[in-house]
C-alpha positions in Angstrom: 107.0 106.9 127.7 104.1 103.8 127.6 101.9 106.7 126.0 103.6 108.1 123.5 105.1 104.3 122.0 101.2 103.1 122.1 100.0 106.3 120.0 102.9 105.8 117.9 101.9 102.0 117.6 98.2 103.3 116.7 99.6 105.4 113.9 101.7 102.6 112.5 98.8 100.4 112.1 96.0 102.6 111.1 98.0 103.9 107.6 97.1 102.2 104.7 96.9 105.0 101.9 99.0 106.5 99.3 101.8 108.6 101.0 100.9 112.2 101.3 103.2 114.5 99.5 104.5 116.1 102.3 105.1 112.4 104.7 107.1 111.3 101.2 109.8 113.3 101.8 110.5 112.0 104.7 111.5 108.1 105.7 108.3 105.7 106.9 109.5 105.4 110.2 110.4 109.7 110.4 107.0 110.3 109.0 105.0 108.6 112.0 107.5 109.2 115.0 107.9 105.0 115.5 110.6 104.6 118.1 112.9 102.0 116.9 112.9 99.7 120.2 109.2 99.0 118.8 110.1 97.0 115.8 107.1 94.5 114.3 109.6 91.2 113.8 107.1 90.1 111.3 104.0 91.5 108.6 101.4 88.6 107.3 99.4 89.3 104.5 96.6 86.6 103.9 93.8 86.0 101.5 91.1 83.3 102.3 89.5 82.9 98.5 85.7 82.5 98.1 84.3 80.3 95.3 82.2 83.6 94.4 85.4 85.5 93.8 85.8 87.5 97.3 88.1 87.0 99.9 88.6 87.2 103.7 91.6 89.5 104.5 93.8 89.7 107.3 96.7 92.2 108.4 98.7 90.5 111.2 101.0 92.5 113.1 103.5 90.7 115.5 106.3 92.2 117.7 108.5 90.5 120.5 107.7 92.0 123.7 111.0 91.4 125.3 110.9 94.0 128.1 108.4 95.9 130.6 108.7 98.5 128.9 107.3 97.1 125.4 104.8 94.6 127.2 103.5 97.7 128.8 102.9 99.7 125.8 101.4 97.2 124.3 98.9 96.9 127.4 98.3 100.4 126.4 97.4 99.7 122.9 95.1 96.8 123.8 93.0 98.9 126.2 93.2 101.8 123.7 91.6 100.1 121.0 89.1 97.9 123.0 88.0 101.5 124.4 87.9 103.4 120.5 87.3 100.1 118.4 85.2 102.2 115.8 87.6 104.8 115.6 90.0 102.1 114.4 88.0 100.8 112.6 86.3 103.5 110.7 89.9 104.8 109.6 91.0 101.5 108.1 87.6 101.3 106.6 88.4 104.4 105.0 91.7 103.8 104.0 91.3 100.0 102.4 88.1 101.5 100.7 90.6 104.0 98.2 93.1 100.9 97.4 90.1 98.5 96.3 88.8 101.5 94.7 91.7 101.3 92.9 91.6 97.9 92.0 88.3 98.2 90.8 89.2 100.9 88.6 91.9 98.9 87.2 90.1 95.5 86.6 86.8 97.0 85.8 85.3 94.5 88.4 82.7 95.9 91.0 84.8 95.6 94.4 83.3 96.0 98.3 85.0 96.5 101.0 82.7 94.3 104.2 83.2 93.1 107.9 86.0 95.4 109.1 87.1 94.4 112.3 90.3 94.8 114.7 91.7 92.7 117.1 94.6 92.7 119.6 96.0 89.7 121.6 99.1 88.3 123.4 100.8 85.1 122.7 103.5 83.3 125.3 106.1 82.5 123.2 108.7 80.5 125.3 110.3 83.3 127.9 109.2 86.0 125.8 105.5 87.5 124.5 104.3 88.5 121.3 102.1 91.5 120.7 99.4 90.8 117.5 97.8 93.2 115.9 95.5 91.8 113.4 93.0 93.5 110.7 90.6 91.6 109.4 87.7 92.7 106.6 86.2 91.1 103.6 87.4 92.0 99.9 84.2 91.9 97.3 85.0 90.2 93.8 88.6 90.4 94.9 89.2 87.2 92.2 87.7 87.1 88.7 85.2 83.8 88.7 84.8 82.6 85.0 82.6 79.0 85.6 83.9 77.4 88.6 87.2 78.7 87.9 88.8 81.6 90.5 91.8 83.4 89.1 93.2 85.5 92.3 96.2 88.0 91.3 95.3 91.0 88.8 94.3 93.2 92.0 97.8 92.3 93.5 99.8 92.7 90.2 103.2 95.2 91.5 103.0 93.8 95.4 106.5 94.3 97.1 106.8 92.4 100.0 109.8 93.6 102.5 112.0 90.9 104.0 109.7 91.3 107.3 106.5 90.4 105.2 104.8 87.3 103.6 101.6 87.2 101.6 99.6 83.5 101.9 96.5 82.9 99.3 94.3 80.2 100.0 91.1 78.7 98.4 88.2 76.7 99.6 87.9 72.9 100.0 87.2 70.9 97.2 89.5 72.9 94.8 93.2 72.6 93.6 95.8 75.1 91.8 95.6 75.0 88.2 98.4 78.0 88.4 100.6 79.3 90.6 102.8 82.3 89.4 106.0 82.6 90.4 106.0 79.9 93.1 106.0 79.7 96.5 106.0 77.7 99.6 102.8 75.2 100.0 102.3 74.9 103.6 99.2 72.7 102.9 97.4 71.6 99.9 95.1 74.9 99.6 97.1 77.9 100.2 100.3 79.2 99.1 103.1 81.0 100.4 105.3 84.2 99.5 108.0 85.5 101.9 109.9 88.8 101.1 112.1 90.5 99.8 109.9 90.0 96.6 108.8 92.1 94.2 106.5 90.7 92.1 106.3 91.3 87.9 103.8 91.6 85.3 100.7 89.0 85.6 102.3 88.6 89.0 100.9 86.9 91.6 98.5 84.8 89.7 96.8 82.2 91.6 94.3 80.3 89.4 91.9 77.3 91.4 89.3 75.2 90.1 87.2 72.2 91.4 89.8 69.4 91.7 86.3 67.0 90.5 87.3 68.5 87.0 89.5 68.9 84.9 91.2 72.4 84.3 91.9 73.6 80.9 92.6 76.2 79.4 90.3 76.7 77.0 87.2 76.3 78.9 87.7 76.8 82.3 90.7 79.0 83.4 90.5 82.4 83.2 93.7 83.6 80.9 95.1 87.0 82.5 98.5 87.2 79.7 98.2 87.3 76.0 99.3 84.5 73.6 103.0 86.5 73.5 102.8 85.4 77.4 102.6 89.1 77.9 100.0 91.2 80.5 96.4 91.3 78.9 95.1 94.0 76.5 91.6 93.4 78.6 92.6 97.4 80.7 95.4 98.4 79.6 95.2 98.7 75.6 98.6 96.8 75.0 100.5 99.1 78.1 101.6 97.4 80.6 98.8 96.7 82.9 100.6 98.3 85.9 99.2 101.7 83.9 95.8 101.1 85.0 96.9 101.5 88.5 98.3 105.2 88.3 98.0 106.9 91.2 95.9 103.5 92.9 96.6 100.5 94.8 99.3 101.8 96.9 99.0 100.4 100.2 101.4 101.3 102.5 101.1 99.6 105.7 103.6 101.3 107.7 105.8 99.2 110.2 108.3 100.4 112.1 111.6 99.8 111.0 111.5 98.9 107.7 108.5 96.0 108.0 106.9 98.0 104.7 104.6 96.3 102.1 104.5 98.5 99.2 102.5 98.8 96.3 104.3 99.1 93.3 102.4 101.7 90.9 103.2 102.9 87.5 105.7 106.0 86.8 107.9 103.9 85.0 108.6 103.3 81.4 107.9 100.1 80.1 111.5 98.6 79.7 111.6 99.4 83.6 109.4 95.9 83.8 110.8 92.4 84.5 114.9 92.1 84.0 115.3 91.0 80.2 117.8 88.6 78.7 120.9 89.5 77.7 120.2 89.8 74.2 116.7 91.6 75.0 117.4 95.4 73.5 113.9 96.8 74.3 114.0 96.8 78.3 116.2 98.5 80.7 117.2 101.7 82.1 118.6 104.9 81.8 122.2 102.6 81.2 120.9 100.5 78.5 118.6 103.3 77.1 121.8 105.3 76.4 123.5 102.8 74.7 120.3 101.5 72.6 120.2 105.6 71.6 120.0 105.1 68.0 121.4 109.1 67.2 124.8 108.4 65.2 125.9 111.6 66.1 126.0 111.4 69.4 128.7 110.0 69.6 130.6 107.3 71.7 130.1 106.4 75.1 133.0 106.7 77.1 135.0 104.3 78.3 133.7 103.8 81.8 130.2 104.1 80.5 131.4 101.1 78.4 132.2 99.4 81.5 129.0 99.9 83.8 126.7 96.6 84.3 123.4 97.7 82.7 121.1 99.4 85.1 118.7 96.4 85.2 121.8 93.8 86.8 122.4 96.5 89.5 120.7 95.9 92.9 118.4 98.7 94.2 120.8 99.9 96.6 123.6 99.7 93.7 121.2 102.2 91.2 120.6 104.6 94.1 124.2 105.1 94.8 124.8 105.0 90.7 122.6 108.0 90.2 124.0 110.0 93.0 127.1 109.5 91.8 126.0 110.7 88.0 124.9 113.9 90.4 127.9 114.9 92.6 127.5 113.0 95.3 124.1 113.9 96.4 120.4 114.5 95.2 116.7 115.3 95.9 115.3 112.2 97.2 112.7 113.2 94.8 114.9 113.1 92.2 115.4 109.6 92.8 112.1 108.6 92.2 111.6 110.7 89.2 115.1 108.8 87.9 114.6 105.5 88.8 110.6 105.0 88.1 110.3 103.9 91.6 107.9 104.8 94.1 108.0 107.1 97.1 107.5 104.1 99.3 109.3 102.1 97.5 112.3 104.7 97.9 111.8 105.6 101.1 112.2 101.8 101.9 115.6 101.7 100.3 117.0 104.7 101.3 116.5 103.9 105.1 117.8 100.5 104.4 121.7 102.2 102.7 121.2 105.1 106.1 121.6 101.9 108.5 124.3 99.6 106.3 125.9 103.9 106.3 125.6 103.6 102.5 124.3 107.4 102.4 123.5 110.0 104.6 120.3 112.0 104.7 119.7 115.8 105.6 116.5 118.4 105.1 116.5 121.7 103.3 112.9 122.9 104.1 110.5 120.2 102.9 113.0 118.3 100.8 115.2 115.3 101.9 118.4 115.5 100.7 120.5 112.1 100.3 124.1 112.3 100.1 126.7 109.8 99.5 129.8 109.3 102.6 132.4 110.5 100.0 130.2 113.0 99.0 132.8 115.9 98.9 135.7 113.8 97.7 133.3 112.9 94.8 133.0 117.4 94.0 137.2 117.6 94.1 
């Protein structure tokens, strides 16, 4: 038993690479056999900026150890990886490499990936323990440096943080904020604080720092990432929205039991599928409001309770998934799903587990696929 919950721990925290085809069909937790007594209780993502522009990173891992039985596979994990460190290494190595590959692609800035290390460790915490994991490596040119200005975000722009996860960015002494988008929690005076469930939208997160010795303006010291419209730079993305330049990149899935997911949200979606618009916005939304902004006159009225669905974009995630099923019989392709909704398999997988525990759906194989299927399924076919 101590065996097979440390090698599943091991595979937890060495995945950090877009999902394989044939693990997406399957939920995060299914794909790497994590036994749900092993649950992190918390994911911290941080970022140390560098006035050059790179960062220190660190992946933090903790778990309650809160009987023999986890404090012992933990044990296991410690000796495990102070016996291979280089074989945890290396496969980190390997998989951060692709992602800032990615992000180098997408921001046309030459990236490195430096100093991987890994590092285990148990902290008393009142009667109980706490198992940490932590990753630690440095992130070349990971911010854009114009001057003395650092402008930290265009690598991150599409992070979804779970409700388990928090991401902290924080910048070296002698230099203040000039712009912090959206907010978030300012533990101290030189790092910031965001704490999931968030996902975050276009030019999002943006944190911009210069010398607090000068002033900060925009017009000759901070580096602009949005358009005069307030809209995601033209610089990569030729007027798209700059989650384009990502196709296929920057997914980082660290995989945590039980839900604790940071996902990377990638492109695959149309452009209205971007931050909710206003109420009188006609050019975003879904497939809701893209039916009724269908400018065909003969097509013909919408019926009466399409007339009285909420617009896809005011519907929670769990809300769209159960919307589309509906609109299917009752049950779908999990596939499907996120070919419909724009969404990514990680991203789906994530909700989909979340609805199978609150018994919102129910999930079943046929051969490779995953099938999801609402309760009433069959009372939805009479």
């Amino acid at each position: 038993m101590h065996r097979r919950v440390a090698c599943c721990i091991v595979g937890l925290l060495v995945v950090a690479s877009v999902v394989a085809p044939a693990a997406a069909a399957t939920t995060p937790d299914e794909a790497i056999g994590m036994p749900e007594e092993f649950d992190p209780d918390s994911v911290s993502l941080s970022a140390a900026l560098q006035a050059d522009g790179d960062a220190d990173w660190q992946f933090t891992y903790r778990m309650r150890l809160t009987n023999e039985n986890e404090t012992a596979a933990f044990e296991e994990l410690q000796d495990d990886v102070q016996a291979n460190t280089s074989t945890y290494v290396d496969r980190f190595r390997s998989r951060i490499t692709e992602t800032v590959a990615s992000a180098e692609s997408a921001t046309g800035r030459n990236m490195s990936v430096g100093n991987v290390s890994v590092s285990t460790r148990v902290n008393s915490l009142n009667e109980d323990s706490l198992g940490v994991v932590t990753y630690s490596f440095e992130w070349g040119s990971f911010a854009a440096v114009e001057g003395d200005t650092v402008a930290a975000g265009d690598a991150l722009e599409g992070f979804y943080l779970d409700n388990e996860t928090s991401l902290t960015v924080s910048w070296p002494d002698g230099y203040e904020a000039a712009e912090i988008d959206p907010e978030g929690e300012r533990p101290r005076e030189d790092a910031v604080v965001w704490s999931g469930p968030l996902e975050f939208g276009a030019g999002q997160p943006s944190v911009v720092v210069a010398p607090s010795d000068e002033e900060t303006t925009t017009e000759d010291n901070t580096v602009d990432l949005t358009d005069t419209e307030g809209g995601p730079s033209d610089a990569n993305s030729g007027g798209a929205p700059s989650l384009a330049t990502l196709a296929g990149g920057l997914l980082v899935v660290l995989a945590v039991a039980g839900g604790g997911w940071l996902y990377w949200s990638r492109n695959g979606r149309d452009e209205g599928d971007g931050p909710v618009p206003t109420p009188g916005d006609t050019g975003g939304g879904g497939a809701a409001a893209a039916a009724a902004d269908d400018g065909d006159e003969d097509a013909g009225e919408p019926s009466e309770s399409e007339q009285n669905e909420p617009p896809a974009e005011l519907l929670s995630n769990e809300e769209r998934v159960e919307r589309f099923l509906e609109s299917q019989g009752g049950r779908a392709k999990q596939q499907a799903v996120v070919e419909e909704l724009g969404w990514t398999e990680a991203k789906t997988s994530q909700v989909v587990k979340q609805m199978r525990e609150d018994d919102q759906l129910e999930s079943f194989r046929i051969g490779r696929e995953n099938v999801l299927k609402l309760p009433d399924a069959d009372d939805l076919d009479e």
